[in-house]
DRENPA-3360 file (N, C-alpha, C; in nm, 2 decimals, always signed):
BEGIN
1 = XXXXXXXX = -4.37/+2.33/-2.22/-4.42/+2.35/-2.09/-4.51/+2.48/-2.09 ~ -4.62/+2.48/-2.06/-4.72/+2.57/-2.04/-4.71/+2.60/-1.86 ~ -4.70/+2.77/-1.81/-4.75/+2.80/-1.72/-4.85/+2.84/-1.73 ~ -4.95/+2.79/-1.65/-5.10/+2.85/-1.64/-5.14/+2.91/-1.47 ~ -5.04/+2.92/-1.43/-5.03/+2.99/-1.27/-4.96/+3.10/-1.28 ~ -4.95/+3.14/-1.16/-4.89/+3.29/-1.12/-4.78/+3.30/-1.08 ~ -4.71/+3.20/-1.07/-4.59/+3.24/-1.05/-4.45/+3.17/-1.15 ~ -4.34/+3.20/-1.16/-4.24/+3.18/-1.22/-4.23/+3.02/-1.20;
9 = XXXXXXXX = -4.19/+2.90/-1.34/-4.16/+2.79/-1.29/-4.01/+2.78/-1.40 ~ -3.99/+2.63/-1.34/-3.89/+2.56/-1.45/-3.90/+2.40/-1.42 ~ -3.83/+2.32/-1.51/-3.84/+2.19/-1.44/-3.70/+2.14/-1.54 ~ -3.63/+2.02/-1.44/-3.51/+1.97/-1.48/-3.53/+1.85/-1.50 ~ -3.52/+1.79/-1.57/-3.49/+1.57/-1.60/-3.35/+1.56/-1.54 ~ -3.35/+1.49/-1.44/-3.17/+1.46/-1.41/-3.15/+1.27/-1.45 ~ -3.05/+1.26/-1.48/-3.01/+1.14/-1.50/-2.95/+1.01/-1.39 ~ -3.07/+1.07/-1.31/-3.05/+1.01/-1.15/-3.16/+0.98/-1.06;
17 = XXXXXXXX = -3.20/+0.93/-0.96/-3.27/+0.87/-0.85/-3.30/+1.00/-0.78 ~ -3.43/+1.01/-0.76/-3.49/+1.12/-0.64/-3.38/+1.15/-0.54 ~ -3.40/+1.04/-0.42/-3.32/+1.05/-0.33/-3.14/+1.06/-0.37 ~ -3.12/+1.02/-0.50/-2.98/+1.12/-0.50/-2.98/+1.26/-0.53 ~ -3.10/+1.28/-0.59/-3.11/+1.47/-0.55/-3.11/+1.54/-0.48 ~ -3.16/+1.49/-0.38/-3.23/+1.50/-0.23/-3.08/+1.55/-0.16 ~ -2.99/+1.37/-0.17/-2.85/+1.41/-0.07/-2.77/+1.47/-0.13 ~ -2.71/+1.49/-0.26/-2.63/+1.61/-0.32/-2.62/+1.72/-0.34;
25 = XXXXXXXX = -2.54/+1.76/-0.31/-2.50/+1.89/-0.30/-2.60/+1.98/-0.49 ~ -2.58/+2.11/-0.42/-2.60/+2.13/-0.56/-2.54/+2.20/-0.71 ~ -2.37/+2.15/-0.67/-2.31/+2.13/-0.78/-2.32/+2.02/-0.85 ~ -2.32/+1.86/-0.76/-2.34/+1.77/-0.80/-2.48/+1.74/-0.87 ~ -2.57/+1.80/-0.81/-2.67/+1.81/-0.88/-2.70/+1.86/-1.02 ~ -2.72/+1.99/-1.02/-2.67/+2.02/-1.16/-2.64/+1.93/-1.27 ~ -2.49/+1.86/-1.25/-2.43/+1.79/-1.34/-2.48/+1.70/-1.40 ~ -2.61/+1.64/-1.28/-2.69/+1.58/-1.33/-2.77/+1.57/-1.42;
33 = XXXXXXXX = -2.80/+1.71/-1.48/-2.94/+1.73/-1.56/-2.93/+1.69/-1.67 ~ -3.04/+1.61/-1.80/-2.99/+1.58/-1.89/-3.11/+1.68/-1.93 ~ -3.21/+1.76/-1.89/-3.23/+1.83/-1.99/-3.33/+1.95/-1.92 ~ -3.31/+2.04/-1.94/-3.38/+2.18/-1.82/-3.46/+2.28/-1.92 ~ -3.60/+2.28/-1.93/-3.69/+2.46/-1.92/-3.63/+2.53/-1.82 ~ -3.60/+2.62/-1.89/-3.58/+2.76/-1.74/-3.64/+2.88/-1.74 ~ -3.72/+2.89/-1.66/-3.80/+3.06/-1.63/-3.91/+3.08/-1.73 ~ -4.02/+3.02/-1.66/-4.12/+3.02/-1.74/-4.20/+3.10/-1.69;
41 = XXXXXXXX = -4.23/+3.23/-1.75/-4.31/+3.32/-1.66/-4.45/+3.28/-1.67 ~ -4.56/+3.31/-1.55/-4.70/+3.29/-1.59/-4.79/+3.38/-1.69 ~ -4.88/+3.26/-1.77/-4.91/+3.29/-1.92/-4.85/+3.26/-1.99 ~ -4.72/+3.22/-1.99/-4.62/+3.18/-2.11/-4.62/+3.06/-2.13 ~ -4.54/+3.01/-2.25/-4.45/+2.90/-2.24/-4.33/+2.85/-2.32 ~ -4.31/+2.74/-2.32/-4.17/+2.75/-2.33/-4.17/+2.58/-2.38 ~ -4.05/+2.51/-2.47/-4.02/+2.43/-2.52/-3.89/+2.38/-2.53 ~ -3.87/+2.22/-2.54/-3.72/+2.20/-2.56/-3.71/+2.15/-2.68;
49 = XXXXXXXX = -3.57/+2.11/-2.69/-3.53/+2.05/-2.84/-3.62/+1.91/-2.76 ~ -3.62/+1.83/-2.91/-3.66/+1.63/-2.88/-3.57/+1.63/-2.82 ~ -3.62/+1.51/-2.71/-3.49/+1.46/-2.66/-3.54/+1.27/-2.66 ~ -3.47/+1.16/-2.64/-3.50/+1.07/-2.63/-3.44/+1.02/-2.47 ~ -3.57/+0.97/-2.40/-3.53/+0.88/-2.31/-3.55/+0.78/-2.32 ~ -3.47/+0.67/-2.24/-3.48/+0.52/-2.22/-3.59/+0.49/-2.13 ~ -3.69/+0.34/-2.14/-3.72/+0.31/-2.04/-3.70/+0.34/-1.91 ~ -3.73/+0.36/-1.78/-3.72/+0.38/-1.71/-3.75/+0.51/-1.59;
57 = XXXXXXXX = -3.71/+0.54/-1.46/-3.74/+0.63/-1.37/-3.63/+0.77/-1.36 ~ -3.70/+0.88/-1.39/-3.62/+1.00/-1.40/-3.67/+1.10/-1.30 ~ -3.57/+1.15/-1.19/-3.65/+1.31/-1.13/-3.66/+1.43/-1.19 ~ -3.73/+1.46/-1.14/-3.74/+1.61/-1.18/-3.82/+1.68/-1.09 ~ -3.80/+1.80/-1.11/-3.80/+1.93/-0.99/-3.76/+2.00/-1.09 ~ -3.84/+2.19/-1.00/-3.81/+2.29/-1.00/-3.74/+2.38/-0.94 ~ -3.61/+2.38/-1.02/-3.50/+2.47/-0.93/-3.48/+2.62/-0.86 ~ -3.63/+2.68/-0.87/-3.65/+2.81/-0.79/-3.67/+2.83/-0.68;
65 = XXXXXXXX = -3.62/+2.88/-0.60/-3.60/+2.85/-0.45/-3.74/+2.86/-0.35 ~ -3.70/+2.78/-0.31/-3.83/+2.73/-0.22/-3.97/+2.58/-0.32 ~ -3.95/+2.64/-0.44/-3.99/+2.52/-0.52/-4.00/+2.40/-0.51 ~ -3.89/+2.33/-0.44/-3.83/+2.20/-0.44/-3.91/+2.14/-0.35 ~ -3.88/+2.23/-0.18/-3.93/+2.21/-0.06/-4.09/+2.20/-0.08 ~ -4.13/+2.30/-0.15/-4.30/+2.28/-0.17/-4.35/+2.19/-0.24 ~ -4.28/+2.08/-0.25/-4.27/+1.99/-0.31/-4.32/+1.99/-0.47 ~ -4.25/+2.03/-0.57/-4.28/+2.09/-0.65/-4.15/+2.02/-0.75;
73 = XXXXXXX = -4.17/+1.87/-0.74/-4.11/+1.75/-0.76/-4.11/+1.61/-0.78 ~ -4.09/+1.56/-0.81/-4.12/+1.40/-0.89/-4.05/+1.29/-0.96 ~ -4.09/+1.21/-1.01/-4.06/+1.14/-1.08/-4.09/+1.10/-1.19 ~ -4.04/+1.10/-1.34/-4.08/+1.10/-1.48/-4.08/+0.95/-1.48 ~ -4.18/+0.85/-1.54/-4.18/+0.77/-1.53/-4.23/+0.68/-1.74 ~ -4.08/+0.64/-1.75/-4.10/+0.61/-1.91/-4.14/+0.52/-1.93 ~ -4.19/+0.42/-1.98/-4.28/+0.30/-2.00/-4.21/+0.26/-2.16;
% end
């Protein structure tokens, strides 16, 4: 993940449906993640191990506060 903005990001894969992100709490959230960048300052960047996903629809969001709401959020979509 490359930040090329100014301010601090992160982004999480959860192993779950948007709108279950949305209504859970965020412990239950959390639990969810199958794979998180954290604290990517601007100009930097940052990398994960491989990971393999299955076909299908994954959320993801930025867990820095106010992030989420700015909608600073989505859906990974595998093919």
């Amino acid at each position: 993940m490359v930040n090329s903005g100014v301010g601090e990001y992160e982004i999480a894969v959860y192993g779950t449906s948007r709108k279950e992100i949305v209504d859970k709490d965020e412990e239950a959230i959390k639990k969810n993640i199958l794979f998180e960048i954290e604290m990517v300052h601007p100009g930097e960047s940052d990398e994960s191990d491989i990971f393999t996903l299955k076909k299908g629809s994954y959320a993801i969001r930025c867990h820095i506060a106010g992030h989420y709401e700015a909608e600073m959020n989505g859906i990974l979509i595998i093919k």
